[in-house]
N, C-alpha and C positions, 0 to 999 in steps of 0.2 A: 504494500500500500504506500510506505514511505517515497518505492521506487517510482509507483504512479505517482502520487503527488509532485515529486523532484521532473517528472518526464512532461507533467503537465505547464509546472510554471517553466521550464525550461522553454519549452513551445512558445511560450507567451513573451518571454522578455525575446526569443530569436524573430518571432513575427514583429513586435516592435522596433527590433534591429532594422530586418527589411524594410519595414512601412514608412521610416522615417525617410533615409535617401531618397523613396520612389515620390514621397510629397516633396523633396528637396529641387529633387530632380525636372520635375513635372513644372514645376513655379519659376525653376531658372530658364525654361526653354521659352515662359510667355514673352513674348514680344510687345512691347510696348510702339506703337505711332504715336508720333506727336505731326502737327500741321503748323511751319513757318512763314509767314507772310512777312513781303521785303519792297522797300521804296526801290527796286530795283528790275529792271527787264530782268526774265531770268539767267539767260545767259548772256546779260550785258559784261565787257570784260572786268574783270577783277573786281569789283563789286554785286553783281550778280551769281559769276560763279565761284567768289569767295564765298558767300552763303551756299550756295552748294558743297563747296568742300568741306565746312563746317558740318553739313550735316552728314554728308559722305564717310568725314572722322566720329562721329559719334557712333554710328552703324559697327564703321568695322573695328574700334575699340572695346565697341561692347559685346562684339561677336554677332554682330544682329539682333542680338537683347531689345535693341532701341533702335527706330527706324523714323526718319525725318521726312513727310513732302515738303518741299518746296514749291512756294508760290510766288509768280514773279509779280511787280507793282500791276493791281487794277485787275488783279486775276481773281482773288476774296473778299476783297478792299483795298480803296484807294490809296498810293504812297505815302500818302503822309496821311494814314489813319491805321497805320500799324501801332503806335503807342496804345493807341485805345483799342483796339482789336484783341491786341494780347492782354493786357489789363484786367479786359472785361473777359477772357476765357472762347471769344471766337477763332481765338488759334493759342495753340499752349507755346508758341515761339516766337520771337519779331527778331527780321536785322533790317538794320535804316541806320539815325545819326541823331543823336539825342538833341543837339540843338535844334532841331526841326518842332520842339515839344517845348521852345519856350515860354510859350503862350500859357501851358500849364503849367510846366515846371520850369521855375525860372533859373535854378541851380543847376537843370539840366546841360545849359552848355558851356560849364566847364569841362562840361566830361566828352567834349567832340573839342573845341578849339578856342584857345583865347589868342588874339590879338598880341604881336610880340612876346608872348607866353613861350613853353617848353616847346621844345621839339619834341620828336616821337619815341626817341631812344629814353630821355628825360622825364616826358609823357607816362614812359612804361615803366618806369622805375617809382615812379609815382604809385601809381598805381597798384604795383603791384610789391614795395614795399613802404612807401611812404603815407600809406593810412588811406588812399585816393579812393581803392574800390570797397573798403570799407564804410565811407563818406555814401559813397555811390549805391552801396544796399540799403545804409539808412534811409535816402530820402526815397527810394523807389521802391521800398517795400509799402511804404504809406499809399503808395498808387495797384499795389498788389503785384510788385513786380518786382524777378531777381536778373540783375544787368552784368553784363560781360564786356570788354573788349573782344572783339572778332574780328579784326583786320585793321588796319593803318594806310591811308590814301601816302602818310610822307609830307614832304611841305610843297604846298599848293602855290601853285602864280597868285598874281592879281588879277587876273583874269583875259579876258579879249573884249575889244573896246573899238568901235567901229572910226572913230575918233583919233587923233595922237592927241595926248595931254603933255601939253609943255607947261602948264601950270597949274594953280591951283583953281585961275577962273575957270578953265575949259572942262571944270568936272561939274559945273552950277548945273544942275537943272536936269543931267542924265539921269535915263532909269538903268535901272543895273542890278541884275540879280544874284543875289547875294546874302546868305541867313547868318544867324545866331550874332554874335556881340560883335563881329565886326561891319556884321550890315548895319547895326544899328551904330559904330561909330562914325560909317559913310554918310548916313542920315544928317549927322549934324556938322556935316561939313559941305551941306546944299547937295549932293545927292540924292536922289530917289530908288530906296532900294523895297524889293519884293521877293517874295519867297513863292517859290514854285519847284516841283516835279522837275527834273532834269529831262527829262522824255519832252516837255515842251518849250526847251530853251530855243533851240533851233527855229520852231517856226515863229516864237516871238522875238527871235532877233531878225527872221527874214520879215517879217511884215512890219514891224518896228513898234510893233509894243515894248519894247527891251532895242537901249541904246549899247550896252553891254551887259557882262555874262562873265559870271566867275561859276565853274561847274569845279572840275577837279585835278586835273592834270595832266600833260601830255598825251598818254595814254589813251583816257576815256574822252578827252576833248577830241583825238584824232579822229574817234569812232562815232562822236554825235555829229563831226562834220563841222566843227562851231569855226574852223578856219574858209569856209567857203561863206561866211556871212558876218566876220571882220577881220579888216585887214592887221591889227595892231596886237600881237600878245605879251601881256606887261608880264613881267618875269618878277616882278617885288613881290617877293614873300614876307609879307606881313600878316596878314588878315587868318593865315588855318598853317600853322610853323610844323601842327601837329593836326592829326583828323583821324581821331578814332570812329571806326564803325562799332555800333552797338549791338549786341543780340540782345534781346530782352527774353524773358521764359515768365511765364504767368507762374504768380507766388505759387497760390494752391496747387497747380500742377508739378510746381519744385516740391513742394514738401512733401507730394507724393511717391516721391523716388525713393529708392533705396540708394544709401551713400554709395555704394560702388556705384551705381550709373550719377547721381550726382558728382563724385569724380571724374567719369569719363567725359559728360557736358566740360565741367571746367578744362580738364586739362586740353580736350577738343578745341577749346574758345582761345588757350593762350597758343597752340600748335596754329590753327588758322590767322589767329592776329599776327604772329611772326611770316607766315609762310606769303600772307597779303603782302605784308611790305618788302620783304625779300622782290617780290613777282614786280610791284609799283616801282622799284628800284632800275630795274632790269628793263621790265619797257619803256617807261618813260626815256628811256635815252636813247633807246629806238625811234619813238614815236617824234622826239622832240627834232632829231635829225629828219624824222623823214616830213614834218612840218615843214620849216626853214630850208632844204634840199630839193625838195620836187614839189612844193606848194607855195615856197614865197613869202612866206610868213614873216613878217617883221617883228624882231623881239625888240620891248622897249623897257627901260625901268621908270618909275616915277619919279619929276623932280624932289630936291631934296625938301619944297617948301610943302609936298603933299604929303609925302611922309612924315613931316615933323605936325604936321594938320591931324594926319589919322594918328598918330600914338596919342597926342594931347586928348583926342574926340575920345578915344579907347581909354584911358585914362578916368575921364570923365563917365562911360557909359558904366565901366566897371564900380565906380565907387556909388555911382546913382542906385546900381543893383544891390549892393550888398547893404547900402543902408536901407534898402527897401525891404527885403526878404532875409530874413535869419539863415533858411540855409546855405543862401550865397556866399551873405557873410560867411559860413563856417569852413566851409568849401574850399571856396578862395584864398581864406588864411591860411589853408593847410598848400592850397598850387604855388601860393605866393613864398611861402616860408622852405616850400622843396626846391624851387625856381633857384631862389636865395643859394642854397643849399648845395647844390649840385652846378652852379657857375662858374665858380673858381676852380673849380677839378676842369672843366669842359672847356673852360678859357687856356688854361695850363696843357690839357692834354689835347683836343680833338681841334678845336680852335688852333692853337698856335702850331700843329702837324700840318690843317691845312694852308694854312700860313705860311708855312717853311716850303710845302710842295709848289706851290704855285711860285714862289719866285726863285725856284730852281728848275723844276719840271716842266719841259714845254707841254 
């Protein structure tokens, strides 16, 4: 009887043995979808299908655990109503550019580009030790949302400008499309600027609702065409030094995860935000050759009386922000104080290399 008994619970703890793997097993193979909506054609270059490769890395890191559609702009909603899309839970994803959302959130566009601000190297150091994306979960969790870097455009021109400006009067009165803090520093330096969809820069520079057009860089300028509808491309980088793209993921659908795929999204976000700029790097100097080489392209910089106009204007729009809104303030203190930070190394190392190269190196 002893032997029955011992042969019975035996049975019992070995079927528990079994039963456990096979629920283990059975719950690792579910697959999760999620649906990303993006201010971008889908496979516009490097911003279209950097959202794609993003979602491409989350797949095969998680072994196809987690599987992403991608939606390009106007395919579930409109480009710049992906903040609110994901937010609200009409897609568990978004990539677009957080300054496009400053209408809501006004802290939002430190986290795409300030005006004479970091570069992208600086940018990502920021962020990713200098307390930046920690800033960045606070205030976007209030909107029901967890925000990523997911690519880097690089430091953008000043745009294309149907125009030459040889001063600061010949910019009165232009419209010019142009978003987050440095549109608005344009604004008060008699500019007209307006935020729009990239997909209709083009025909509002051919029909002249748009006197000029600051979109993003060699590269995606080559491919909207914006060189066959003005003559002039101002090469001053002031206005996006740095332009992070955002992925956004809807809170509730985060906190749904289990932390291994919530590791695999993160580590996905910072592999795609590197591999963008790496790619931005590499074309753009294709692009920017084959501009100026077989299309004619005139590159200009601005004089010096414009640039001393727009920092002052930036100067101004920044400090109107932050005493306006808390989280600006908060934010800013933290870009401003890593800026600070991280300058004197960059003026010492990366600054005064390119320094050295250029008045040696032909």
């Amino acid at each position: 009887m002893q032997r029955r008994k011992f042969l019975k619970t035996a049975g019992l703890g070995a079927a528990g043995v079994v039963a456990a793997p096979f629920v283990s097993t059975a719950k690792a193979q579910e697959t999760i979808t999620w649906d990303m909506v993006t201010s971008w054609p889908t496979n516009f270059p490097a911003l279209g299908t950097g959202a794609s490769d993003f979602a491409k890395r989350i797949e095969q890191l998680s072994n196809g655990r987690m599987r992403v559609r991608v939606h390009g702009a106007g395919e579930l909603v409109p480009p710049l109503e992906v903040f609110d899309a994901v937010a609200a839970g009409t897609a568990q994803m978004g990539h677009s550019a957080a300054y496009y959302w400053r209408g809501k959130v006004a802290a939002s566009q430190f986290f795409t580009a300030v005006p004479f601000g970091m570069n992208t190297n600086e940018t990502n150091a920021w962020l990713y030790h200098g307390g930046g994306q920690e800033l960045w979960d606070e205030i976007y969790a209030k909107h029901n949302l967890k925000p990523f870097a997911v690519g880097n455009t690089g430091t953008q021109p000043g745009g294309w400008f149907k125009k030459e400006i040889n001063s600061l009067e010949d910019l009165q009165g232009i419209k010019l499309r142009l978003p987050g803090l440095a549109g608005e520093a344009m604004n008060r330096i008699g500019v007209t600027t307006v935020n729009m969809p990239g997909g209709e820069i083009f025909t509002s520079m051919q029909t002249g609702v748009l006197d000029a057009a600051d979109w993003v860089s060699p590269y995606n300028d080559l491919a909207f065409g914006l060189h066959q509808v003005a003559d002039y491309y101002y090469t001053s980088a002031w206005n996006e030094p740095s332009a992070v793209l955002e992925g956004t993921v809807n809170l509730d659908a985060w906190n749904d995860l289990p932390d291994d795929l919530k590791a695999v999204v993160t580590e996905a976000a910072r592999a795609s935000n590197l591999a963008m700029y790496s790619e931005f790097i590499y074309r753009n100097a294709q692009a920017l050759e084959t501009l100026v080489e077989e299309h004619g392209v005139q590159l200009r910089t601005f004089p010096q009386d414009v640039m001393e106009a727009l920092y002052e204007a930036s100067q101004t729009v920044i400090q109107e922000q932050i005493e306006s809104d808390p989280d600006s303030a908060k934010v800013y203190e933290s870009y401003q104080a890593f800026q600070q930070l991280v300058r004197p190394s960059n003026d010492a190392g990366e600054f005064a290399y390119l320094k050295a190269r250029d008045s040696i190196v032909d």
